[in-house]
VEXKENU-875621 format. One line per field, with one value per residue: x, y, z of N, C-alpha, C in turn; chain; residue in three letters. Coordinates in steps of 0.05 Angstrom, whole numbers, plus 32768, in hexadecimal, padded with zeros to 4 digits. Example, Ala and Ser with C-alpha at 12.3 -4.5 7.8 and 13.67 -1.06 7.14 Angstrom:
! residues 2
n_u [8108, 8101]
n_v [7F8E, 7FD3]
n_w [809C, 808E]
ca_u [80F6, 8111]
ca_v [7FA6, 7FEB]
ca_w [809C, 808F]
c_u [8108, 8102]
c_v [7FBE, 8001]
c_w [809C, 809D]
chain [A, A]
res [ala, ser]
! end
This chain:
! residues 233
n_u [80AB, 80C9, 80FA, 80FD, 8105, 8135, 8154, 814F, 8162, 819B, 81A8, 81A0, 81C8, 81FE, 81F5, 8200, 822A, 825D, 8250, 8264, 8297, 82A9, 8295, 82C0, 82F2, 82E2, 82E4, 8311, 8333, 8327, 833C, 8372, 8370, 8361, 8387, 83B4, 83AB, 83AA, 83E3, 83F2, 83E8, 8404, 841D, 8454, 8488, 84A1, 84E5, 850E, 8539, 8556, 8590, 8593, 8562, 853D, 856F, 857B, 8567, 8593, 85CB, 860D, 8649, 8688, 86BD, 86F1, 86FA, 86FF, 86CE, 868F, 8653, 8605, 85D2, 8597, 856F, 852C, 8506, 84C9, 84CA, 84EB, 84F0, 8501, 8537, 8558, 8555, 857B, 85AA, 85B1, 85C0, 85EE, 8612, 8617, 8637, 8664, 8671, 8673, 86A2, 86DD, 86D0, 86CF, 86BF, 86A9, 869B, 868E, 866A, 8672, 8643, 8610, 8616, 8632, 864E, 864D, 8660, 8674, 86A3, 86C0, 86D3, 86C2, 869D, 8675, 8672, 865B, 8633, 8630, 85FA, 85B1, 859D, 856E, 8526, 8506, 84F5, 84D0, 84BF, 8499, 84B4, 84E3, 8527, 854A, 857E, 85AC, 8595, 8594, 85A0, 8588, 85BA, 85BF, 85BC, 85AE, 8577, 8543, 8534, 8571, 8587, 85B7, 85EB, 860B, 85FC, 85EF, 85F9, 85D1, 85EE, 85D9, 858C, 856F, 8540, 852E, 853C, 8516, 84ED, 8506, 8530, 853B, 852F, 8540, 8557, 8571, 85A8, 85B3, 85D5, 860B, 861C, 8638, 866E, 8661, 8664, 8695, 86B1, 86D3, 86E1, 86D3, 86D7, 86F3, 86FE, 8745, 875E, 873E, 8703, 86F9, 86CA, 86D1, 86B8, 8680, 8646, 860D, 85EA, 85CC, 85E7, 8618, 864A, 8690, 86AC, 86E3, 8726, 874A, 877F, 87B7, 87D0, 880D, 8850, 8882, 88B9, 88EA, 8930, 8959, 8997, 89D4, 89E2, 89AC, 8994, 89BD, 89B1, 89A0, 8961, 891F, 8935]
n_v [7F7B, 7F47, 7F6B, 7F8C, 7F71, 7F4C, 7F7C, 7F86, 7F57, 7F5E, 7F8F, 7F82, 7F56, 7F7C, 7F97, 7F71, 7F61, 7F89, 7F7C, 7F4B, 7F42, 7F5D, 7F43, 7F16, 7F3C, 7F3E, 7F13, 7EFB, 7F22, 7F19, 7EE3, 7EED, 7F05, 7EE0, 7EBE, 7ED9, 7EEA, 7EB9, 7EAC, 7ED7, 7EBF, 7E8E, 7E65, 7E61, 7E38, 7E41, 7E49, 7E11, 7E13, 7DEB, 7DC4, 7D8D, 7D7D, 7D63, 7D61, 7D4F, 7D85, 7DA1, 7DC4, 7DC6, 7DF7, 7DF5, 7E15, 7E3C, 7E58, 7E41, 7E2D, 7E11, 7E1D, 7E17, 7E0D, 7E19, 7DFE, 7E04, 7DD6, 7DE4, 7E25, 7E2A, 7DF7, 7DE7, 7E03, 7DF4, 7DBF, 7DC6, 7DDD, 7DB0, 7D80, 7D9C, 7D95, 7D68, 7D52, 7D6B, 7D8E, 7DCF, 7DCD, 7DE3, 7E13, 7E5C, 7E9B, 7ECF, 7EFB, 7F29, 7F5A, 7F87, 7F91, 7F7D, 7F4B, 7F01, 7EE5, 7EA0, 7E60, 7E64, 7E40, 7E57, 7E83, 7EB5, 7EC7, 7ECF, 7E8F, 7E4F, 7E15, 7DD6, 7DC7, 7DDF, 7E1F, 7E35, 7E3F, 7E81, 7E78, 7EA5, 7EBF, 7ED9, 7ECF, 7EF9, 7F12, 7F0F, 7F1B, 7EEC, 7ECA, 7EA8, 7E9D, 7E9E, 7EA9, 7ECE, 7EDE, 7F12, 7F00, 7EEE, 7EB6, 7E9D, 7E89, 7E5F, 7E3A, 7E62, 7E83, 7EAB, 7EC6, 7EEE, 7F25, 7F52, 7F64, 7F68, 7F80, 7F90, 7F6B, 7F41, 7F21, 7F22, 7F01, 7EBF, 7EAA, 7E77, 7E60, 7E5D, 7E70, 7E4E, 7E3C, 7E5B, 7E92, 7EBA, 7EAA, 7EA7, 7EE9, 7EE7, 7EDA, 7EF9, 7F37, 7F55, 7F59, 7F37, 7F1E, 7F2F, 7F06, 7ECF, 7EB2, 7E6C, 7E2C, 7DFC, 7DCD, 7DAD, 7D9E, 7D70, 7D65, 7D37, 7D14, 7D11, 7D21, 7D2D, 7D59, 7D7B, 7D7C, 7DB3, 7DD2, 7DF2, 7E2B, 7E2B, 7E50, 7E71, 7E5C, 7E7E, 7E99, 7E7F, 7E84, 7E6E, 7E8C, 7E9E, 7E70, 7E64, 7E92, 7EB0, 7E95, 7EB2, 7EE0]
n_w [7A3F, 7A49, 7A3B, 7A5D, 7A93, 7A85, 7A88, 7ABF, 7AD7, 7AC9, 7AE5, 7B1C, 7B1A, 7B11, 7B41, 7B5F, 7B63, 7B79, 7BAE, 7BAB, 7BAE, 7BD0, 7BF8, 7BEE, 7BFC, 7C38, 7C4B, 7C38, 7C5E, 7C90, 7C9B, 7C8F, 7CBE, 7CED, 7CDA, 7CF2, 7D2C, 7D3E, 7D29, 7D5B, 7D8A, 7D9B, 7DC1, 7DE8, 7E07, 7E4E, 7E59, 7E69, 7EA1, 7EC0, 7EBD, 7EBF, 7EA3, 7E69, 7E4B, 7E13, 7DFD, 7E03, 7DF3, 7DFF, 7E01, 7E02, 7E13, 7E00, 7E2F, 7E50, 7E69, 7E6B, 7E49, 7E55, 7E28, 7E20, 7DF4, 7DCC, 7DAC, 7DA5, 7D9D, 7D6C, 7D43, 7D14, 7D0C, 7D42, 7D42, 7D0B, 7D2E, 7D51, 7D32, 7D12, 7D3E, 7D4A, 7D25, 7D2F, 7D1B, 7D35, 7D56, 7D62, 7D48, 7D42, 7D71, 7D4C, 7D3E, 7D6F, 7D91, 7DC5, 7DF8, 7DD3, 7DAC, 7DA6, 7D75, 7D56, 7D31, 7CFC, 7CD0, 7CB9, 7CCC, 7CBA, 7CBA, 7C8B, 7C7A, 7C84, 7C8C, 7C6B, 7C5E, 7C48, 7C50, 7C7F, 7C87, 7CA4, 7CEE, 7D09, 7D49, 7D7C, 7DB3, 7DD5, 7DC5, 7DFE, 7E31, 7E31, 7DFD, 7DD3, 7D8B, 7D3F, 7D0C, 7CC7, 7C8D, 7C60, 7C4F, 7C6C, 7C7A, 7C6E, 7C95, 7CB4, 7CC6, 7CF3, 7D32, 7D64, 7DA3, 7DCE, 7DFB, 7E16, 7E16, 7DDB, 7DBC, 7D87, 7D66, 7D6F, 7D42, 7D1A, 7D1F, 7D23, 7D5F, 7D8B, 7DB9, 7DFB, 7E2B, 7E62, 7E82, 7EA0, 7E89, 7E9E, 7E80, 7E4C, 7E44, 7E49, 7E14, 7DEB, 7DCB, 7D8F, 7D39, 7D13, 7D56, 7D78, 7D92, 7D93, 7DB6, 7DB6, 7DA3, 7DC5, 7DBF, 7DAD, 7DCC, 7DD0, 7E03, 7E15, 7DFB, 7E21, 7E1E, 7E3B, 7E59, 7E2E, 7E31, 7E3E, 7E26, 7E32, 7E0D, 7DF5, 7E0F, 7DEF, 7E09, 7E2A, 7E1D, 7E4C, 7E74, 7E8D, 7EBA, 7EC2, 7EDA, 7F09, 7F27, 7F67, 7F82, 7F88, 7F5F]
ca_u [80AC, 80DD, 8111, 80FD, 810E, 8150, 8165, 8150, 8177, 81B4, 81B0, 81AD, 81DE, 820B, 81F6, 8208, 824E, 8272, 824B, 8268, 82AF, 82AC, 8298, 82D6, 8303, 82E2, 82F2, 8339, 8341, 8320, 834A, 838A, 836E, 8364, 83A8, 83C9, 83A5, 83B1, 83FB, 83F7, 83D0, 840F, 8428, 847B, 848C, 84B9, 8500, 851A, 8554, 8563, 859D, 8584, 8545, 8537, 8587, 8572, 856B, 85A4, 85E0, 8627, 8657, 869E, 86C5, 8714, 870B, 8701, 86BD, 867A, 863C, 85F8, 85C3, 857A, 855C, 851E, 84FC, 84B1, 84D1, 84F4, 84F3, 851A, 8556, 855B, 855F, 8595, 85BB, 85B6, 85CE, 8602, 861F, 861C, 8649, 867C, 8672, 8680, 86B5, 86F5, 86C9, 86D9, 86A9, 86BC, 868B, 867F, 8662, 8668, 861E, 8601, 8619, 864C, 8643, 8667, 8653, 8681, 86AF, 86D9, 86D5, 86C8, 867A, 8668, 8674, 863E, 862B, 8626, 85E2, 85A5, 8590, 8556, 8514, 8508, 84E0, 84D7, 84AE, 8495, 84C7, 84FD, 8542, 855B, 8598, 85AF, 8589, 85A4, 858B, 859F, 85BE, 85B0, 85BA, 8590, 855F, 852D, 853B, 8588, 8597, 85C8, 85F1, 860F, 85F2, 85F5, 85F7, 85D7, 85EF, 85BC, 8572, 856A, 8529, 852A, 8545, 8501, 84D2, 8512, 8543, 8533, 8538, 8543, 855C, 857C, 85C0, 85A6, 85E9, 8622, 8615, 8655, 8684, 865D, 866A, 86AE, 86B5, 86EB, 86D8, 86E5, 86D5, 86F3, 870B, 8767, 875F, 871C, 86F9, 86EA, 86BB, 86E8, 86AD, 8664, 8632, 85ED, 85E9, 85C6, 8604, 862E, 866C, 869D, 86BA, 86FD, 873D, 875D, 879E, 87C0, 87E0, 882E, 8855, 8898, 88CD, 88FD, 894F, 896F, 89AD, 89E0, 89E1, 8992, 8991, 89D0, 89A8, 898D, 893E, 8915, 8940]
ca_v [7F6E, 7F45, 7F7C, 7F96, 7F52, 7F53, 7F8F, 7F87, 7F44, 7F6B, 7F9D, 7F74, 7F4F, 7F8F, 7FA3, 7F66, 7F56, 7F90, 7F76, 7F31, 7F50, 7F6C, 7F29, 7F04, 7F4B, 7F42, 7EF9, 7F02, 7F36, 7F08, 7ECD, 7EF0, 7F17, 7EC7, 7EB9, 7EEF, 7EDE, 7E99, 7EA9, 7EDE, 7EAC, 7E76, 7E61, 7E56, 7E25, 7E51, 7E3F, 7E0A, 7E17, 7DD5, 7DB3, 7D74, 7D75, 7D6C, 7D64, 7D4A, 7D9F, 7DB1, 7DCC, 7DCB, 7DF5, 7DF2, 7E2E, 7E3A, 7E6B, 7E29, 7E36, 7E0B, 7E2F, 7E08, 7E21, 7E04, 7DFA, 7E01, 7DDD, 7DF5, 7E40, 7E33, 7DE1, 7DDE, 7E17, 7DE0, 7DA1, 7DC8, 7DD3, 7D93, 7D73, 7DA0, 7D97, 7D4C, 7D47, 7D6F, 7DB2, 7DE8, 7DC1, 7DF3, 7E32, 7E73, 7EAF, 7EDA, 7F13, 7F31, 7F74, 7F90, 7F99, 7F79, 7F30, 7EFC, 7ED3, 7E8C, 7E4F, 7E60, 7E31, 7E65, 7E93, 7ED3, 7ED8, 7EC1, 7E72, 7E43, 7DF7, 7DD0, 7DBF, 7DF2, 7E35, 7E30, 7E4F, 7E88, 7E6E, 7EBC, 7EBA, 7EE3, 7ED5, 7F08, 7F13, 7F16, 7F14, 7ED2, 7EC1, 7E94, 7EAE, 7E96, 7EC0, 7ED2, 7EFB, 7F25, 7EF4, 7EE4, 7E9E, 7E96, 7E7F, 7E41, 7E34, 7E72, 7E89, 7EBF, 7ED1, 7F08, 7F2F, 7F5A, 7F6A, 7F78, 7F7C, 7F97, 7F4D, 7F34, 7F1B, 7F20, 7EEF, 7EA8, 7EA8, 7E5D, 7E4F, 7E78, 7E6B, 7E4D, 7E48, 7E60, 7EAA, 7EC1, 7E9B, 7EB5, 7EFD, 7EED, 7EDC, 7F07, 7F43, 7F58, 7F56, 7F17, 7F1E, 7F2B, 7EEA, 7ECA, 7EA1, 7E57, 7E1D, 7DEA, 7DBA, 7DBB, 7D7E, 7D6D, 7D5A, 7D17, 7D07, 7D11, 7D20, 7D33, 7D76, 7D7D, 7D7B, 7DC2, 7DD3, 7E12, 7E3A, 7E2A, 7E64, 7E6C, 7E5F, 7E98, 7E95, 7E70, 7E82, 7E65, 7EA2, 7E9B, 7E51, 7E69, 7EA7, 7EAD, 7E99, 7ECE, 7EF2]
ca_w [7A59, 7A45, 7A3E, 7A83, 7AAA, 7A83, 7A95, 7ADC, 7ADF, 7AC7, 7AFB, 7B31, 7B1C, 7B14, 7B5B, 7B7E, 7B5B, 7B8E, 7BC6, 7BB0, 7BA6, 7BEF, 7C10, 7BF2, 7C07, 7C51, 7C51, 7C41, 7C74, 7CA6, 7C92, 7C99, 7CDB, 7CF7, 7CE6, 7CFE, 7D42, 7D43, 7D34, 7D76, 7D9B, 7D99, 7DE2, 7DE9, 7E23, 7E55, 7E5B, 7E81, 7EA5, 7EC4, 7EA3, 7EB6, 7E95, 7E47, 7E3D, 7DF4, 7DF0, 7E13, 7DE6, 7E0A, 7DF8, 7E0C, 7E02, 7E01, 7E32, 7E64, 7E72, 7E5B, 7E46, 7E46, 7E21, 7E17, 7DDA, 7DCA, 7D8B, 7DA3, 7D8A, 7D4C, 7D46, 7CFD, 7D14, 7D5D, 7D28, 7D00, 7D39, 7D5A, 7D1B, 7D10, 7D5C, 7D4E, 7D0E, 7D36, 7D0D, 7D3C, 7D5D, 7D5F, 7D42, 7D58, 7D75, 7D34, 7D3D, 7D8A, 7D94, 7DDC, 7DFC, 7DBA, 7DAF, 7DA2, 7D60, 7D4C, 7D23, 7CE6, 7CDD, 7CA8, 7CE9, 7CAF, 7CC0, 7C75, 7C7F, 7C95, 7C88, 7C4D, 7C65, 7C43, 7C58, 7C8C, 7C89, 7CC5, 7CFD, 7D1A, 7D56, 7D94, 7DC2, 7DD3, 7DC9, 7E17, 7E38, 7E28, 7DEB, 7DB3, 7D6C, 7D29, 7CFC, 7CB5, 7C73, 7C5A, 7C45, 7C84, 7C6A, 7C5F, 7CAE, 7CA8, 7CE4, 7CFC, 7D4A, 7D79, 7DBE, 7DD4, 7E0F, 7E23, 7E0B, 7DC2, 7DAF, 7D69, 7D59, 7D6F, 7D2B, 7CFD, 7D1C, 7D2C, 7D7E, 7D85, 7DD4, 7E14, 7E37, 7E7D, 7E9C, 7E99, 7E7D, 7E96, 7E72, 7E33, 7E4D, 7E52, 7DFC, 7DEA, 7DBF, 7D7A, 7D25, 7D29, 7D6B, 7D6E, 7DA1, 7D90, 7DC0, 7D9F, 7DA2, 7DC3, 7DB8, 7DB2, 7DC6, 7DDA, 7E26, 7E17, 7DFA, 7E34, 7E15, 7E4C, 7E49, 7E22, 7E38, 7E36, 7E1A, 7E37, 7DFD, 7DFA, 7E10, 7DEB, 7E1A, 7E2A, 7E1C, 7E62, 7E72, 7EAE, 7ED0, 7ED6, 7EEC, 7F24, 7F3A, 7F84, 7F86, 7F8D, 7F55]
c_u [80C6, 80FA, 8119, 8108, 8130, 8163, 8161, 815C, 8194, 81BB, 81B1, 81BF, 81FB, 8210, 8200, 822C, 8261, 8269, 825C, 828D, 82B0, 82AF, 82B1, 82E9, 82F9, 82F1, 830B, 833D, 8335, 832B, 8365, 838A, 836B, 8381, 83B7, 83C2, 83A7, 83D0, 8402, 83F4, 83EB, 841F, 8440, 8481, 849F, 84DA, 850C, 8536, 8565, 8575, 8594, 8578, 8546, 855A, 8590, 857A, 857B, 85C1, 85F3, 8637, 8679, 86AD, 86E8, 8717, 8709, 86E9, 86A1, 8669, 862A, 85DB, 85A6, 856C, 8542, 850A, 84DC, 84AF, 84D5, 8500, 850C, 853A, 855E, 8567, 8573, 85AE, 85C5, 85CF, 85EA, 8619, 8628, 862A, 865C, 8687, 867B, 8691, 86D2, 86E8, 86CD, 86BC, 86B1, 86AC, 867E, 867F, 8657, 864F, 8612, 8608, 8634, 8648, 8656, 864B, 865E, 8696, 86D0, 86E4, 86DD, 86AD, 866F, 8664, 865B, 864A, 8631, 8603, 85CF, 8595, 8572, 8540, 8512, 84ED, 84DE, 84BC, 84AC, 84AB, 84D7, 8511, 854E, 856E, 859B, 85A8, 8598, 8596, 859A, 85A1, 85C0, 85C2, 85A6, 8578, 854B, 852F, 8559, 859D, 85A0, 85D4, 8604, 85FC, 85FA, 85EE, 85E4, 85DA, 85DD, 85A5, 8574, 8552, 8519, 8532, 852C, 84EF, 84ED, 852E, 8539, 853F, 852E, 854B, 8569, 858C, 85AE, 85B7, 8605, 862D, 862B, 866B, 8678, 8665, 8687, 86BB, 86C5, 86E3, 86DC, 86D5, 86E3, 8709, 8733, 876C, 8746, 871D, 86EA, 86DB, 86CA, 86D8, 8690, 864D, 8616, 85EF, 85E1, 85DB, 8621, 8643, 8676, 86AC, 86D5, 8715, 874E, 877A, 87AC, 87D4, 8800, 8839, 8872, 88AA, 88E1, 8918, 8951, 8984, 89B9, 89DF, 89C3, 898B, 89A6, 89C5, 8999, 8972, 8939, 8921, 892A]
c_v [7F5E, 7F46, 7F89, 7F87, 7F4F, 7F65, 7F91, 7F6F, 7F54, 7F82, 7F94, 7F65, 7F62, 7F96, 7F8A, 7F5F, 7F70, 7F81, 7F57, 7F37, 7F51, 7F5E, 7F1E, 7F14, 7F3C, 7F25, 7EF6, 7F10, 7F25, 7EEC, 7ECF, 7EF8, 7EF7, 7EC4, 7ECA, 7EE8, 7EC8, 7EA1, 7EBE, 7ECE, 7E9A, 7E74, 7E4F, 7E4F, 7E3D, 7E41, 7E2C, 7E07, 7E06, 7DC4, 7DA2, 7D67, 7D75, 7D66, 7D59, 7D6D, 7DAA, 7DB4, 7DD5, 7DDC, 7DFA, 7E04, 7E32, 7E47, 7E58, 7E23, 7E19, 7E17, 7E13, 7E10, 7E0F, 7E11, 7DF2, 7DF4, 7DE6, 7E18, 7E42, 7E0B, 7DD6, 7DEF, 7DFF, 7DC2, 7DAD, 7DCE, 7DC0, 7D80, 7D7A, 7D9F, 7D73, 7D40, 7D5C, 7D96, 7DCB, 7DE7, 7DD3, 7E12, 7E4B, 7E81, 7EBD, 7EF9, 7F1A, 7F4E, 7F72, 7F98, 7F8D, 7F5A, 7F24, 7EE1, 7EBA, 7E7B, 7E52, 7E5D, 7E45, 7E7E, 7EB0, 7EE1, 7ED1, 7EB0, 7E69, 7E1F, 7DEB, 7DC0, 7DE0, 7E00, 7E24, 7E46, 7E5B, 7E78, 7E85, 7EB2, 7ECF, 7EE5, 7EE8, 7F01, 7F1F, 7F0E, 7EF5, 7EBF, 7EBD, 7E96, 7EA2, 7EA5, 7EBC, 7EE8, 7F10, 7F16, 7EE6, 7EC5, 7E94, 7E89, 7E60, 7E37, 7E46, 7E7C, 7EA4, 7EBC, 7EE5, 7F15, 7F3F, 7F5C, 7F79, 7F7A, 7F84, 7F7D, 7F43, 7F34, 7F1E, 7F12, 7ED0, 7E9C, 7E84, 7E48, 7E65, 7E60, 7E6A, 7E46, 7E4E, 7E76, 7EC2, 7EC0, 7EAF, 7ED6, 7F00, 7EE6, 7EF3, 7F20, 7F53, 7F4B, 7F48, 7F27, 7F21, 7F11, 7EDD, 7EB2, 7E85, 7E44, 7E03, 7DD0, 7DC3, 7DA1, 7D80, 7D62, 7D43, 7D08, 7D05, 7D12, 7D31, 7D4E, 7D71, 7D85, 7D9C, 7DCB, 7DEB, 7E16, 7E3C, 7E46, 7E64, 7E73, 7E75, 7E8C, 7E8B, 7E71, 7E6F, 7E79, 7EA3, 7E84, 7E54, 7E85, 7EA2, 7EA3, 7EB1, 7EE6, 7EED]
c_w [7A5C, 7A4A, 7A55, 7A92, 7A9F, 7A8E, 7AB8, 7AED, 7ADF, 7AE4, 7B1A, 7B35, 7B1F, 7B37, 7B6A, 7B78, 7B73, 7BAB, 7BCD, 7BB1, 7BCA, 7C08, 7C10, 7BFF, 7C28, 7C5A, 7C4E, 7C5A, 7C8C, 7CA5, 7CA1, 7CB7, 7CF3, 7CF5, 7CF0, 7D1F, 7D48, 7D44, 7D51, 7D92, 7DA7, 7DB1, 7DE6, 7E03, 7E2D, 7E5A, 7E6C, 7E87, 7EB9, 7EB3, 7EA6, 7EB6, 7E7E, 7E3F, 7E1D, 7DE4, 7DFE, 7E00, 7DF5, 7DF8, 7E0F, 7E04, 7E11, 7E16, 7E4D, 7E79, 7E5E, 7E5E, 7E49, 7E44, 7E1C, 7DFF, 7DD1, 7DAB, 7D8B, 7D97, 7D72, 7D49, 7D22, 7D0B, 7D35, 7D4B, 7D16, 7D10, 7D4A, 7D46, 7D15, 7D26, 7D5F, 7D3C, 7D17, 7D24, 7D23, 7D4E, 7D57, 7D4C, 7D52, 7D58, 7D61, 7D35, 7D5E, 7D96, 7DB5, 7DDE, 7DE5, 7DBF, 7DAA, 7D8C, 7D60, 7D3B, 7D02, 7CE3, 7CC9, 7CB4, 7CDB, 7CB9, 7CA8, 7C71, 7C86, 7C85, 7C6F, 7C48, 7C56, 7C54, 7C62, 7C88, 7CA3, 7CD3, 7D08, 7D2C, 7D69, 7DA9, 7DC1, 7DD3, 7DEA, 7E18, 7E38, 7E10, 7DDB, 7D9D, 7D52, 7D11, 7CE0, 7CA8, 7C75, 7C55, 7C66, 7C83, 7C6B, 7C7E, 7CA2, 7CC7, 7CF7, 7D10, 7D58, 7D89, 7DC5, 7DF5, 7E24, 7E0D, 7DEA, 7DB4, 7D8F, 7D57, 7D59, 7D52, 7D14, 7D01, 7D26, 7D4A, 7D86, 7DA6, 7DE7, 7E1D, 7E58, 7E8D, 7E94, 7E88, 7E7C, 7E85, 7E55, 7E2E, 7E45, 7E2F, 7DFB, 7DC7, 7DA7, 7D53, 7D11, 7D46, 7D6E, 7D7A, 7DA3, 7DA3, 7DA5, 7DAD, 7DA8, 7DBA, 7DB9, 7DB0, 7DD3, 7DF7, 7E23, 7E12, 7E06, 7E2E, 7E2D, 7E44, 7E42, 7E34, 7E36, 7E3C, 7E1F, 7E1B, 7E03, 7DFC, 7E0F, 7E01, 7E1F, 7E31, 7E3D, 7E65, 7E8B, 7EBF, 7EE6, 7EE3, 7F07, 7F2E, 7F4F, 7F7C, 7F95, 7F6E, 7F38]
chain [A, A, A, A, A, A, A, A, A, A, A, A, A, A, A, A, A, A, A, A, A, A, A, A, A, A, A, A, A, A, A, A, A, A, A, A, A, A, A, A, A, A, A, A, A, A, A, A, A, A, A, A, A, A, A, A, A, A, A, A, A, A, A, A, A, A, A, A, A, A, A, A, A, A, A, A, A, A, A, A, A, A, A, A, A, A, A, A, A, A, A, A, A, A, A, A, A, A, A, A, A, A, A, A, A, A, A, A, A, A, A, A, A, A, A, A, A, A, A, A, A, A, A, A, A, A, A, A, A, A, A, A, A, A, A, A, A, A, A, A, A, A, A, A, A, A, A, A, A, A, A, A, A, A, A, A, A, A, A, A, A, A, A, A, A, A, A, A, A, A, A, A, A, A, A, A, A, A, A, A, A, A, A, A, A, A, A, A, A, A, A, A, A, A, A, A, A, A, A, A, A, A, A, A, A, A, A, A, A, A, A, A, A, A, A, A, A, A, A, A, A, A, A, A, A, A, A, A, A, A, A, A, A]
res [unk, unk, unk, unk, unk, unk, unk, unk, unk, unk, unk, unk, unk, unk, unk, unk, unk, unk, unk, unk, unk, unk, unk, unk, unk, unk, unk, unk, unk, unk, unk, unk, unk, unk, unk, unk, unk, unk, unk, unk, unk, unk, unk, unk, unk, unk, unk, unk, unk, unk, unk, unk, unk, unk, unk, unk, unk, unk, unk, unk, unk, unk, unk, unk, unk, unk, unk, unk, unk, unk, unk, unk, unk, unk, unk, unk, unk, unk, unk, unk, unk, unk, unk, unk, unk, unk, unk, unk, unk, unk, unk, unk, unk, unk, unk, unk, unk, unk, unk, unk, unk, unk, unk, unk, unk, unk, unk, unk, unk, unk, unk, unk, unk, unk, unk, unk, unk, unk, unk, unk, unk, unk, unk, unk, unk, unk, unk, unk, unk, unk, unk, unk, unk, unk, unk, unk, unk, unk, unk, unk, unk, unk, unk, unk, unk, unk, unk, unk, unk, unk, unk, unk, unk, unk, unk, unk, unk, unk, unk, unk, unk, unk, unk, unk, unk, unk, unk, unk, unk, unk, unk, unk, unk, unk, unk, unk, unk, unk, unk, unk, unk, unk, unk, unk, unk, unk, unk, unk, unk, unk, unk, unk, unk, unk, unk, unk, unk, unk, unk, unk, unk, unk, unk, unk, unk, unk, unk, unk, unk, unk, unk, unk, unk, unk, unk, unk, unk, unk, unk, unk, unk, unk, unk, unk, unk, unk, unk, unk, unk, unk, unk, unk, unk]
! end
């Protein structure tokens, strides 16, 4: 009798160990199947395209070609990549950077100050914030190695719609005026005449736009003949 009750403890115990196996599988898979819905679920303010509203998230830039961009920043999207460029806009970092990478129809990169495309900060690599939003015309994205992880303070543009960027670049704010001017970046692997960063500030901080400096244009030989020739000649 005994031996009977033994062995009929053992086999029920045998029989329920997959059933118990199966619950913790379902509970994982219903764990992750919650978060994965919670992260679809997550609701991104839309853009505001008043400059002045929020100008705390408003990123000026000032560009050589005599033009200001101003772009809104969102930190409800990607709130660390917004706080590293805040910071870096307010210690004067991309202050005389050039556009060094701008692919017609595709984008127009800057934010490295060694203006090769490998450069960045001395501040550490950011974690991605990827999110839902798209890459549209105008979208400000921050750019990266290979590592999903290795964004620093290098940016892009992008010109039109890229949507294969969406979930593997960190889409961070949109250009809300002045969309032309960005158009007008000067094109090229670095560029032969690169568009630069004559300055770059936060709107709360009202910095006044820069002073620009037309490019000196070497004088040409003068003779007497041409100072005593007709006008008009």
């Amino acid at each position: 009798m005994l031996k009977t009750s033994l062995a009929l403890a053992a086999a029920l115990a045998l029989a329920s160990t997959p059933f118990a196996a199966q619950a913790q599988d379902d509970a994982a898979v219903d764990a992750a199947a919650t978060e994965e819905t919670a992260a679809d679920t997550r609701v991104f303010s839309p853009v505001n395209f008043n400059v002045e509203e929020d100008r705390e998230n408003i990123l000026l830039l000032d560009l050589s070609n005599g033009e200001r961009v101003a772009i809104r920043l969102k930190p409800d999207w990607a709130p660390n990549h917004v706080e590293r460029i805040k910071t870096l806009t307010r210690q004067g970092f991309y202050d005389g950077v050039i556009f060094h990478r701008v692919i017609d129809g595709f984008m127009a990169q800057t934010g490295d100050p060694t203006g090769t495309g490998t450069g960045g900060s001395q501040l550490p690599d950011i974690a991605e914030e990827f999110h839902g939003m798209p890459h549209v015309r105008g979208t400000v994205s921050m750019a990266r190695a290979g590592s999903p992880d290795s964004a620093n303070s290098q940016f892009f543009i992008v010109f039109y719609p890229r949507f294969n960027l969406d979930q593997n670049y960190t889409n961070f704010g949109r250009v809300i005026a002045n969309m032309p001017a960005v158009d007008a970046i000067q094109r090229g692997e670095p560029p032969a005449n690169p568009t630069r960063i004559v300055q770059a500030s936060i709107a709360a901080d009202n910095k006044p736009v820069p002073a620009m400096t037309a490019p000196r244009v070497q004088d040409e030989d003068i003779s007497a003949s041409d100072l005593n020739a007709p006008l008009g000649n």
